[in-house]
MIZAZA-327002 format. One line per field, with one value per residue (C-alpha): x, y, z; residue number from 1. Coordinates in Angstrom, 1 decimal, decimal comma, padded with zeros to 4 digits. Each point is the difference from the previous one (the first is absolute). Example, Ala and Ser with C-alpha at 12.3 -4.5 7.8 and 13.67 -1.06 7.14 Angstrom:
BEGIN
X = (012,3; 001,4)
Y = (-004,5; 003,4)
Z = (007,8; -000,7)
seq = (1; 2)
This chain:
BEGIN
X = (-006,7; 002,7; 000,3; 003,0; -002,1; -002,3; 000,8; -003,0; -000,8; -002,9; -000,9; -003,5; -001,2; -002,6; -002,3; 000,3; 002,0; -001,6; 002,8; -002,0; -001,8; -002,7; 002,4; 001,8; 002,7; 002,6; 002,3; 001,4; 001,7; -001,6; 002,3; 000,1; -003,0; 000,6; -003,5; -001,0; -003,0; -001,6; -002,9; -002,3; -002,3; -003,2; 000,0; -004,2; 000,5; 001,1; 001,9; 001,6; 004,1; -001,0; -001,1; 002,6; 002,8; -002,3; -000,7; 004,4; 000,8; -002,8; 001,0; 003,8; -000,8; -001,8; 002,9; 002,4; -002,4; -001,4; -000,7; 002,7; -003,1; -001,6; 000,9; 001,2; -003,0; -002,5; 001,8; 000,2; -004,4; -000,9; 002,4; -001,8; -003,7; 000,8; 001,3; -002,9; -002,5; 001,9; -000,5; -003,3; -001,5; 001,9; -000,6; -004,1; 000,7; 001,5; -001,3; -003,1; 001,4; 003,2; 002,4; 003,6; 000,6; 002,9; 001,6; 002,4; 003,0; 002,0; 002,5; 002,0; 003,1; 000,8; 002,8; -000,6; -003,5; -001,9; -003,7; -001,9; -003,5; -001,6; -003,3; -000,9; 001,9; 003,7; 001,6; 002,9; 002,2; 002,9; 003,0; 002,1; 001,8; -001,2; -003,4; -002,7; -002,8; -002,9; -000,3; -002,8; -003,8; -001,5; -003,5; -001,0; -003,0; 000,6; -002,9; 001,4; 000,0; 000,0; 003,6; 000,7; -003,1; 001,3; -001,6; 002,1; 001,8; 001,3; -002,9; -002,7; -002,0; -000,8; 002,0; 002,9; 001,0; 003,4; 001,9; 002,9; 002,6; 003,2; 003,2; 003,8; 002,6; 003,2; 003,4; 000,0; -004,0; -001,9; -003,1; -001,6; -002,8; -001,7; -003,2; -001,6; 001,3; 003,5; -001,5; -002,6; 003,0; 002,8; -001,1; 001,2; 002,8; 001,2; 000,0; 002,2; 002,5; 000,2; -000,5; 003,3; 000,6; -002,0; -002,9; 001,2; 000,9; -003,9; -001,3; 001,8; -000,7; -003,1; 000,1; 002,7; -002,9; -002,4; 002,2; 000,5; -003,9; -001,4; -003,9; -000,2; 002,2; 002,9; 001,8; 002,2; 001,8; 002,5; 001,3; 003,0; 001,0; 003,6; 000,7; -002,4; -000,1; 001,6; -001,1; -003,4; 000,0; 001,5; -002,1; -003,6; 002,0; -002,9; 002,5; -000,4; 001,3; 000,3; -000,8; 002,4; 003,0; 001,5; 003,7; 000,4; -002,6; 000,3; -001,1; 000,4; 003,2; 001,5; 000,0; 000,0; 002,8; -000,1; -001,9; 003,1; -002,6; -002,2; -003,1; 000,2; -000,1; 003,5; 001,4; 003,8; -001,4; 001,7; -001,0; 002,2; 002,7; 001,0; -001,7; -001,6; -002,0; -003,6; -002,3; -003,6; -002,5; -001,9; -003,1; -001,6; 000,5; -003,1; -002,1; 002,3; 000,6; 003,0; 001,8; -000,1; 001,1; 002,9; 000,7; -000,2; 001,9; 003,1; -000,5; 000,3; 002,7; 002,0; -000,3; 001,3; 002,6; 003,0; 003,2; 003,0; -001,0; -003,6; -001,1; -001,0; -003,6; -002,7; -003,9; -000,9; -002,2; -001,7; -001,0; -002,8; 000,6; 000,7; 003,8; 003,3; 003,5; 003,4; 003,5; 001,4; 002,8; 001,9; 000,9; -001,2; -001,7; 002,3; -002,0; 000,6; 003,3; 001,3; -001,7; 002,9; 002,5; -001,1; 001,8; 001,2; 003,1; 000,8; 000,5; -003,5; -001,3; 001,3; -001,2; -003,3; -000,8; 000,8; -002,2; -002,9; 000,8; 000,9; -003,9; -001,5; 001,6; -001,3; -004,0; 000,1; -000,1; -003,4; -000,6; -000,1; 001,2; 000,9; -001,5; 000,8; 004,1; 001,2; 001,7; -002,8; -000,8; 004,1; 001,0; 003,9; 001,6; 004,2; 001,2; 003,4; 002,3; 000,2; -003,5; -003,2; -003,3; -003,0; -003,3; -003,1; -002,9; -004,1; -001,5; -003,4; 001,9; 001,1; -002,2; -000,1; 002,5; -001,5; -003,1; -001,7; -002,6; 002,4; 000,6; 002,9; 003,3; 001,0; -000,1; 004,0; 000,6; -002,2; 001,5; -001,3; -002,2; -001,9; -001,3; -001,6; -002,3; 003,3; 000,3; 002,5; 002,8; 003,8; 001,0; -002,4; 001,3; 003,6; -000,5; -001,7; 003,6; 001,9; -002,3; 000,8; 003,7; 000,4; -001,5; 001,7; 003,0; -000,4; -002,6; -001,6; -003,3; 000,9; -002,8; -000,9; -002,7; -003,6; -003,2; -002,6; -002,5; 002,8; 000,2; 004,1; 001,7; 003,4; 003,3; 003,4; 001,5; 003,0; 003,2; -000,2; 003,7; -000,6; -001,6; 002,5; 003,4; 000,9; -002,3; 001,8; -000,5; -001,0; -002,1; -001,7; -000,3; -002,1; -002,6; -000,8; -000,7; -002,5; -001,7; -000,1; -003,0; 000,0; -000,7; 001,3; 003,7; -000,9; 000,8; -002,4; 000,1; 001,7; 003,0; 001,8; 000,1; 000,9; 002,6; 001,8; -000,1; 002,1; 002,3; 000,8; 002,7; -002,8; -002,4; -000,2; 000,2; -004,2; -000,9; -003,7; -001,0; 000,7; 003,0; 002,4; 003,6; 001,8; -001,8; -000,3; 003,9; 001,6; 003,6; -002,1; -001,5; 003,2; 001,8; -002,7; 000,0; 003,8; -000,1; -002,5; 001,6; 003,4; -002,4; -001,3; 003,6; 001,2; -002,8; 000,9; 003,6; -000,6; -002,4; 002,9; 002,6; -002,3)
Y = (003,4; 000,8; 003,4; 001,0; -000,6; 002,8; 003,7; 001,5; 003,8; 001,6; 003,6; 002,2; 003,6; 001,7; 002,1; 004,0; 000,8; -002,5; -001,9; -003,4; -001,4; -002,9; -002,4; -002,6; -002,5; -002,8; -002,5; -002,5; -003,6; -003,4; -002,7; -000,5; 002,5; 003,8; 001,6; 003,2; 001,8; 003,8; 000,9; 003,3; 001,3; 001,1; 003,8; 000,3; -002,1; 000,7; -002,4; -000,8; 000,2; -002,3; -002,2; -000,2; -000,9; -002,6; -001,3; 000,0; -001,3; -002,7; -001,3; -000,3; -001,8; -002,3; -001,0; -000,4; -002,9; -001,1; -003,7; -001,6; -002,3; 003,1; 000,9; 004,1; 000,8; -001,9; 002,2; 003,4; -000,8; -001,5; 003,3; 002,5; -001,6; -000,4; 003,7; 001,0; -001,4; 001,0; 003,7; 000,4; -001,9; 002,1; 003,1; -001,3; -000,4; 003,0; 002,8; -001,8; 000,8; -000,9; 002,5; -003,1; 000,6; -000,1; -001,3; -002,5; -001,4; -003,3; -001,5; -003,0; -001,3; -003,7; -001,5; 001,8; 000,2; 003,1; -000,2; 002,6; 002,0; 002,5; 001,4; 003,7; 002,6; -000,3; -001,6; -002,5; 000,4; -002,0; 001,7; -002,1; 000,5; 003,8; -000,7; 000,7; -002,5; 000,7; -003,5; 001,0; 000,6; 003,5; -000,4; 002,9; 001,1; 000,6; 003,1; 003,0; 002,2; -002,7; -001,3; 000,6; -002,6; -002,9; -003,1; -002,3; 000,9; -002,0; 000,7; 001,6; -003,2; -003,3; -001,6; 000,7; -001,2; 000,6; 000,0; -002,7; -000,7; -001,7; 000,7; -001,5; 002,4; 000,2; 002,4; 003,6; 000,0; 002,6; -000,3; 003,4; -000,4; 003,8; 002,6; 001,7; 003,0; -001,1; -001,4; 003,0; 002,9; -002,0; -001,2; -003,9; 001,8; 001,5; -003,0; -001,8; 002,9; 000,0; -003,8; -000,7; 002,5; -001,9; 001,5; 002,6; 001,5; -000,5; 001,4; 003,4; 000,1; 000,2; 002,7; 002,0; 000,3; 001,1; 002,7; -002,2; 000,3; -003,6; -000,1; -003,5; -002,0; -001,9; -003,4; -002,2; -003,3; -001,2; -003,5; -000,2; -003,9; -000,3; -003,1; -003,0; -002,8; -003,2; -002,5; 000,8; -000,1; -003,5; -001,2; 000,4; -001,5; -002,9; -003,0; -003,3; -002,0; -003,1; -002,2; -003,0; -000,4; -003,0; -001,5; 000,7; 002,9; 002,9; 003,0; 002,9; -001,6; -000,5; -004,1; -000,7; -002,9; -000,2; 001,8; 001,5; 000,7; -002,3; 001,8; -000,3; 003,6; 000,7; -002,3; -000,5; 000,7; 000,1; 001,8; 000,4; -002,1; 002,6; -001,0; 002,4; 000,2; 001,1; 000,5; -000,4; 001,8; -002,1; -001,5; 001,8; 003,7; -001,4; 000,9; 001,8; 003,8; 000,2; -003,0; 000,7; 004,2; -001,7; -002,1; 003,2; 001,3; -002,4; 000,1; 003,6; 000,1; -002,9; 001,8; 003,6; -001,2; 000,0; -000,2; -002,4; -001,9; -001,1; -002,5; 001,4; 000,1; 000,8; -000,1; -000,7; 002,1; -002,5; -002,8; -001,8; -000,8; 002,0; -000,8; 001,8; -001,8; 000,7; -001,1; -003,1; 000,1; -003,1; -000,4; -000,8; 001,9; 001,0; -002,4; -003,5; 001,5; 000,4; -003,7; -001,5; 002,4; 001,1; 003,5; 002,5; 001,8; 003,5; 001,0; -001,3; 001,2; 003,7; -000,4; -000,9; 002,4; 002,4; -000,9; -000,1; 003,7; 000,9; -001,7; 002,0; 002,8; -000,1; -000,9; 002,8; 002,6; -001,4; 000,3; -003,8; -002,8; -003,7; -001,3; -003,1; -000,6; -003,2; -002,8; -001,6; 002,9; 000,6; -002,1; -000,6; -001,5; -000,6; 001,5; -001,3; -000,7; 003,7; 001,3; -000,6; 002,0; 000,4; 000,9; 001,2; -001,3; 000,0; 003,1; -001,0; 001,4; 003,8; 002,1; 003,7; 001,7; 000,5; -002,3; -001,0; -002,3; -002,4; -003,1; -001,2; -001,3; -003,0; -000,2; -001,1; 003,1; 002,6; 002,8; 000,2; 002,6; -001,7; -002,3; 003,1; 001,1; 002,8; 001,3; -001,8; 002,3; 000,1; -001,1; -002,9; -000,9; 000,0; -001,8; -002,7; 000,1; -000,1; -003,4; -001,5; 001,1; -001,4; -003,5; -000,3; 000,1; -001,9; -002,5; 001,2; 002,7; 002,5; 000,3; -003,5; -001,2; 001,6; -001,6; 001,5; 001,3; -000,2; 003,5; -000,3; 001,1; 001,0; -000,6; 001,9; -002,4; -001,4; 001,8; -001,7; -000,7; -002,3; -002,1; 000,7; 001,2; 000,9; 003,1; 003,4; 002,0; 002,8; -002,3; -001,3; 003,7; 000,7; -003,0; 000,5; 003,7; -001,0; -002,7; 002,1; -000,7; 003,8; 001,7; 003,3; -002,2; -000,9; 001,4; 002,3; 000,4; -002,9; 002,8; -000,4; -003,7; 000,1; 002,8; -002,4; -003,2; 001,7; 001,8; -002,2; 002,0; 002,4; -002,6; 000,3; -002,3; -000,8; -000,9; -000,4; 002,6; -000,1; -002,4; -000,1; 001,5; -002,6; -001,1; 003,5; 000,7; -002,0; 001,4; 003,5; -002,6; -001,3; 003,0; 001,3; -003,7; 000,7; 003,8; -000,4; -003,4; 002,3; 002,9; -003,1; -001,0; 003,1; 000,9; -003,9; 000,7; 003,6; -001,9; -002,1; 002,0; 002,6)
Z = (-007,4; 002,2; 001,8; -001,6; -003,2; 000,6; 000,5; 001,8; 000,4; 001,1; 000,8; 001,0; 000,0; 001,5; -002,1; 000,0; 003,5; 001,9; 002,1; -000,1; -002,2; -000,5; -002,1; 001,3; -001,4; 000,8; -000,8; 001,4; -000,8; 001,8; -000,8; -003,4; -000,8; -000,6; 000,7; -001,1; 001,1; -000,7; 001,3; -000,4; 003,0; -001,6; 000,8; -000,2; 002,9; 003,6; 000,9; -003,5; 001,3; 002,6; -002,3; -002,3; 003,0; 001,3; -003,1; -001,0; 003,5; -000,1; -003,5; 000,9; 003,7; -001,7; -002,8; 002,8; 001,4; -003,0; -000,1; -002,4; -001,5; -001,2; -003,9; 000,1; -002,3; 003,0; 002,6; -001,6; -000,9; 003,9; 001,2; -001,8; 000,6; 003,8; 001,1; -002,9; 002,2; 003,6; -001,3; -000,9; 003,0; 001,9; -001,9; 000,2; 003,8; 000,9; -002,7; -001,5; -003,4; -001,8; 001,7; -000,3; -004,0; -001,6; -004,0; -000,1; -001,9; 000,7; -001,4; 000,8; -001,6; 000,3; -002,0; -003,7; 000,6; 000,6; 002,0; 000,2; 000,9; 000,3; 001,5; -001,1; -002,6; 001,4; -002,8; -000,3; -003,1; -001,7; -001,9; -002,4; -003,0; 000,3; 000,0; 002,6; 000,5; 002,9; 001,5; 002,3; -000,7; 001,1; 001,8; -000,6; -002,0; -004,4; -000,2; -000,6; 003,1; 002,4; -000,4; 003,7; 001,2; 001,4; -000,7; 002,1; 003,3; 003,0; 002,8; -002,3; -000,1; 001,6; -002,9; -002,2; -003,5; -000,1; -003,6; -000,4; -002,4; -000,3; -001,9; -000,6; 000,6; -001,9; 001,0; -000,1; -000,3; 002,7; 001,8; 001,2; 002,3; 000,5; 001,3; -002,3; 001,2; -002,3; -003,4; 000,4; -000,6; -001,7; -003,0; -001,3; -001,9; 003,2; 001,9; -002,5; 000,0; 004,2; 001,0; -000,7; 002,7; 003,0; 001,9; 001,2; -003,2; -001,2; 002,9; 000,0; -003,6; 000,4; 002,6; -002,1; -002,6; 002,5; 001,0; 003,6; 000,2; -000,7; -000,3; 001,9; 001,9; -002,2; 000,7; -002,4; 000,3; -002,1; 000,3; -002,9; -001,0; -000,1; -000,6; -001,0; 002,0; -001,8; 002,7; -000,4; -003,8; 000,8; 002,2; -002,1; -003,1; -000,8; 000,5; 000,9; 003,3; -000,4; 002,6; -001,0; -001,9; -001,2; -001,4; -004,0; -000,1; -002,3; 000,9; -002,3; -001,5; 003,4; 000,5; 004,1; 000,7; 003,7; 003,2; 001,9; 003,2; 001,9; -001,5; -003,6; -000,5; -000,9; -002,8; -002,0; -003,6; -003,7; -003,2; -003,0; 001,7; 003,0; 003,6; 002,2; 003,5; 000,0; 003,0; -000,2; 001,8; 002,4; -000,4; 003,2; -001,9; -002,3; 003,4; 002,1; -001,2; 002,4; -000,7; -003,6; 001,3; 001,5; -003,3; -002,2; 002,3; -000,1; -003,8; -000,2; 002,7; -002,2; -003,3; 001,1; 002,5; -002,5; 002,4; -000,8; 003,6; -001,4; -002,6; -003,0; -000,9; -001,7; -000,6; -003,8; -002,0; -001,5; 002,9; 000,3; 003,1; 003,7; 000,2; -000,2; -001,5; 001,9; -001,2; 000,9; 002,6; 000,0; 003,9; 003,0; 002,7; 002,6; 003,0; -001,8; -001,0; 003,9; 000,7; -001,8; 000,4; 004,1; -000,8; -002,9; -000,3; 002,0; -003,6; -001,3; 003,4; -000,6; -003,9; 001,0; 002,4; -002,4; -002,7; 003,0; 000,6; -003,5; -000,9; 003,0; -000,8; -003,3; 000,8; 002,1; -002,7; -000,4; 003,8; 000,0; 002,4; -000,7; 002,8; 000,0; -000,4; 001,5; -001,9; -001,4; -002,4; -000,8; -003,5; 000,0; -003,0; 000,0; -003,1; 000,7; 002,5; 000,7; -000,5; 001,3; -001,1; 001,9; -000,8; 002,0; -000,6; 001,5; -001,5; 001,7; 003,6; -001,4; 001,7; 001,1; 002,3; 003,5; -000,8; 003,1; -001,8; -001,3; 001,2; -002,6; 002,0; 001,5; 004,1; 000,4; -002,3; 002,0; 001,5; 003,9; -000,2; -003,3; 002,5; 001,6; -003,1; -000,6; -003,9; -002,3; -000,9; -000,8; 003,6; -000,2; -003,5; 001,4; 002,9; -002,4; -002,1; 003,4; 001,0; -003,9; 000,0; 003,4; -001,2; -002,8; 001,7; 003,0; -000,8; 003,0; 000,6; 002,6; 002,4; -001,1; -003,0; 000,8; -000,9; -001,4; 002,3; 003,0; 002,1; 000,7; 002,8; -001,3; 002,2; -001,4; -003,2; 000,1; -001,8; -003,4; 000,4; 002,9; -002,7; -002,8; 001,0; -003,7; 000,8; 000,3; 002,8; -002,2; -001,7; 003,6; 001,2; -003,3; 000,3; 003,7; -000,4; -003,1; 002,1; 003,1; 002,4; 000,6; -003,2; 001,4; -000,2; -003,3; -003,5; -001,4; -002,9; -002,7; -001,0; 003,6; -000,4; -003,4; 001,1; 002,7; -002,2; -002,3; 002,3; 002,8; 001,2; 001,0; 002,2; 003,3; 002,7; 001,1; 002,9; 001,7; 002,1; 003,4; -000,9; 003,2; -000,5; -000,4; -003,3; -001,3; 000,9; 002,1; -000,3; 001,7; 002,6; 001,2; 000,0; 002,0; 002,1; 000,3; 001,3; 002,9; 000,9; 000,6; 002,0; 002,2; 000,2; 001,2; 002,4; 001,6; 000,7; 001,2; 002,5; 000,8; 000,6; 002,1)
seq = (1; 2; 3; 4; 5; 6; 7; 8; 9; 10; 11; 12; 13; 14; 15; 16; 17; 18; 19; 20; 21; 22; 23; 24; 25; 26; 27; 28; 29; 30; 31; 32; 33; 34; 35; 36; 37; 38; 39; 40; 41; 42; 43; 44; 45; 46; 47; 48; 49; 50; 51; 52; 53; 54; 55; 56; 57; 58; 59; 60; 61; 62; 63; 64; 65; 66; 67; 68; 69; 70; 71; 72; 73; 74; 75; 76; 77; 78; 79; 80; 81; 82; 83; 84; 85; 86; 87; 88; 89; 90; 91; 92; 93; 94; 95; 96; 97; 98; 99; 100; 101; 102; 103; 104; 105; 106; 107; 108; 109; 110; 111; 112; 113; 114; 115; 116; 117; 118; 119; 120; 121; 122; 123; 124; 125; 126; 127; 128; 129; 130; 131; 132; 133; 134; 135; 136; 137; 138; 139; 140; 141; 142; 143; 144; 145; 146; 147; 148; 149; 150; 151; 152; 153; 154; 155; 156; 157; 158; 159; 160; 161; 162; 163; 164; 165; 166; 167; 168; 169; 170; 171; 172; 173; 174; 175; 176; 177; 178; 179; 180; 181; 182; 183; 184; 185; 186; 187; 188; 189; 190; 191; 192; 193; 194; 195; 196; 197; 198; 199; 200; 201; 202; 203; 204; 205; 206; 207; 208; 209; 210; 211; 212; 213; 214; 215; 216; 217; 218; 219; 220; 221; 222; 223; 224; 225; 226; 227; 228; 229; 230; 231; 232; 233; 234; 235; 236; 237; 238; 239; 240; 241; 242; 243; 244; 245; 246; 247; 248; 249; 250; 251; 252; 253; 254; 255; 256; 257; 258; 259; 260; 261; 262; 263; 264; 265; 266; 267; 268; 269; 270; 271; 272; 273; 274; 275; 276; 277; 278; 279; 280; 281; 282; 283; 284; 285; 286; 287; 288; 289; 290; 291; 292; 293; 294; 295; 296; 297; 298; 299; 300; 301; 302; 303; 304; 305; 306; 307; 308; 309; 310; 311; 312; 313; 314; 315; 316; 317; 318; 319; 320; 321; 322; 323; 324; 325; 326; 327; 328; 329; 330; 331; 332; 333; 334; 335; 336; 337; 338; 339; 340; 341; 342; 343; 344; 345; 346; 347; 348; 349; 350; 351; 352; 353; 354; 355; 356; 357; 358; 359; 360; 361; 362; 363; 364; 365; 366; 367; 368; 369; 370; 371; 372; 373; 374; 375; 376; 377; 378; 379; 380; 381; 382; 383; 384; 385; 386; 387; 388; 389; 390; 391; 392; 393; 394; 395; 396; 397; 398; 399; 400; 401; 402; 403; 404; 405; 406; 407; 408; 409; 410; 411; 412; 413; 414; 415; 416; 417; 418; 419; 420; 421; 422; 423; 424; 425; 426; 427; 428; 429; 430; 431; 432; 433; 434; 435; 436; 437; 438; 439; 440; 441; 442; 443; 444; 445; 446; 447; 448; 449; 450; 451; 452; 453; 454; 455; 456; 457; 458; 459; 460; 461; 462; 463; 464; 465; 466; 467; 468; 469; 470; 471; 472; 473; 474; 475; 476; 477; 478; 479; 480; 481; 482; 483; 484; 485; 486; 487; 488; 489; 490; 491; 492; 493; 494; 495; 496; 497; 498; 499; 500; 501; 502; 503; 504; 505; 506; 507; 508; 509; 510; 511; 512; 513; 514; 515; 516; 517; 518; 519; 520; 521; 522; 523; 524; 525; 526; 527; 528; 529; 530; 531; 532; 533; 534; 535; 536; 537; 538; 539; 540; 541; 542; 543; 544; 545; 546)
């Protein structure tokens, strides 16, 4: 689940007027994991507060390294048995009796799943639908009077047997991960009627009805679902990927007519007469958990991406099979278009550029990026003589807005500073438009075609209307600033470019840095030629005359 999924709060008193206290708590989000963790230092024992931060700071260290083979419920067990056993040696070594004792809660959130344990009498609890469930087992011994006898804590024995359970989450529900110094003074019908509140609001109840006097040490943490997370509900959907597909095969009604890709996973199809595209899933996901993230991914990305510039698409309810369906777009893609036609229009050029940055604009109210725009993944159709629609397609390369871990793009589209392991962001998105615009209208790549692999050494590009003399100056002045080696030369953000392509009147002559004066104004370099050619003249005949 993503961290904008998640609202986390958490929040700790003291007991009485202490101003520290033995609890300890925290919270934190390791890639796609939110981990929550609440432990309580045994007070009976001396070093109980130490405990509880070792054991918190331990448990999170060890998530943030965790080996991506290990299942969460095999890390969350090893965790807890390891710093178990790291405290009571120590606590044998050091006080020859078990002085390192603390309670603990954990949770960990991954995707809508909820895993969790616990080791002592702090409790984990879920709140949905207005009702308050204890998900966590209290060690803690039943006879009456002894309620406060631990019978499992981290560091009071050579071994531990921690309590485990697992849960799916759905929106709005709560998880509350506590001491015992909350459930013990607000009763279940008081947590209900604060949760909503957050931590802090539990906390300082319970203090309120203590008169600011609390009789142990109190700690809550409240992680609040807000949203549920639809890839992940996608991705464990039981469905199968198939590993070939042939010509003439139904599947689910949709009957596949022709493979449209090398790789057979994307296929024409028809059902009831109308033809669609659908993309299959491929076969490595059966193995490979990422490719088949990246799969869901594109689905997901496919089916709530509704903007006029994208294919429609969507993912059917009742599939038997991992595949999405898109609308058919009868066109061409932009790259086989320009083999036959070596160049578009200024018109089509100034059209297309703005359905690029109307369709970036657009993604990046999800905080997405394309990542991948050239004319390969650019559909263009002639309606008539007049009009000419484009499409973008190649969900599989949307990706997050200043990602540094992904690789989508294409190396002739890259700005500069993506070869140097730099975040993708507006300015690399535009220079990626300024490469595609500059192709389609010249036929040629501006700092040449880069291999994959290749580290480039970039030389200043050509003005695209040394190529193509039908291009505007206004025009030429807006593609070299968005393909500018220097990004500090280069638009920023996709509104300035949008901005000057539809007010040339407003575009500004651009010129590389360090340009000499006669490019950058050479009616000011001649008058200035002119001026101290007349001072030289004058000095020469006062010489003369002398």
């Amino acid at each position: 689940m993503n961290k904008q999924d998640i609202k986390t709060t958490g929040f700790s008193l003291a007991k009485q007027k202490h101003l520290t206290g033995d609890d300890f708590y925290d919270i934190k989000t390791i890639g796609d994991m939110t981990v929550g963790i609440v432990c309580d230092g045994v007070g009976s024992a001396d070093e109980g507060a130490a405990a509880a931060k070792r054991v918190t700071t331990y448990l999170m260290n060890n998530f943030k390294i965790r080996p991506k083979t290990w299942s969460i419920e095999k890390s969350i067990k090893t965790f807890i048995e390891s710093i178990n056993s790291i405290l009571f040696q120590e606590s044998q070594t050091n006080y020859e009796r078990s002085e390192l004792v603390t309670t603990l809660t954990i949770v960990v959130i991954q995707g809508n799943r909820l895993y969790g344990a616990n080791v002592g009498d702090s409790r984990v609890y879920l709140y949905r639908n207005e009702e308050l469930t204890q998900l966590s087992n209290d060690h803690a011994m039943e006879e009456e009077g002894y309620e406060n006898v631990l019978t499992q804590a981290i560091g009071i024995s050579d071994s531990v047997d921690s309590y485990y359970f697992e849960n799916i989450l759905q929106k709005d529900d709560k998880i509350l991960l506590c001491s015992d110094g909350l459930y013990t003074i607000l009763s279940e019908e008081e947590i209900k009627a604060n949760i909503n509140k957050g931590a802090n609001a539990l906390v300082k109840k319970a203090s309120k009805l203590t008169e600011d006097n609390l009789p142990d040490d109190t700690t809550a943490v409240v992680l609040e679902i807000l949203q549920a997370n639809e890839r992940e509900v996608l991705k464990l959907l039981n469905l199968e990927i198939p590993e070939s597909l042939t010509e003439g095969e139904v599947i689910d009604g949709y009957k596949l007519e022709k493979s449209l890709i090398q790789n057979n996973r994307t296929w024409l199809a028809t059902k009831k007469t109308k033809q669609y595209v659908i993309k299959f899933a491929p076969y490595e996901a059966i193995d490979d958990s990422a490719i088949l993230d990246l799969f869901v991914k594109e689905a997901w990305n496919a089916k709530r991406l509704k903007a006029h510039c994208f294919p429609k698409a969507v993912i059917p309810k009742t599939r038997s099979k991992r595949y999405y369906v898109m609308q058919l777009f009868r066109g061409e893609d932009l790259n086989s278009y320009l083999k036959t036609h070596k160049h578009i229009t200024i018109d089509d050029g100034v059209e297309l550029t703005t359905v690029l940055l109307k369709m970036s604009q657009y993604l990046l109210k999800y905080d997405l990026i394309h990542g991948d725009i050239k004319p390969d993944n650019i559909m263009i159709a002639k309606i008539n003589e007049d009009t000419t629609e484009y499409k973008i397609i190649d969900f599989g390369s949307i990706t997050e807005i200043f990602s540094t871990q992904s690789q989508v793009g294409t190396p002739s589209f890259l700005a500069p500073e993506r070869f140097q392991g730099e975040a993708i962001s507006e300015t690399t998105e535009i220079f990626a438009i300024g490469v595609t615009l500059y192709l389609s209208l010249t036929g040629k790549y501006p700092y040449g075609e880069i291999e994959p692999f290749q580290n480039p050494s970039f030389k200043e590009a050509k003005k695209p209307s040394s190529l193509n003399s039908n291009i505007p100056d206004w025009l030429d002045s807006v593609i070299m600033r968005a393909i500018a080696l220097d990004k500090e030369q280069r638009y920023e953000h996709y509104s300035e470019m949008a901005y000057e392509l539809t007010h040339p009147q407003k575009v500004k002559p651009y010129f590389i840095k360090n340009a000499p004066l006669i490019e950058k104004s050479p009616l000011l370099f001649y008058k200035s030629a002119f001026t101290i050619m007349t001072f030289i003249n004058f000095i020469l005949i006062y010489l003369l005359l002398k």
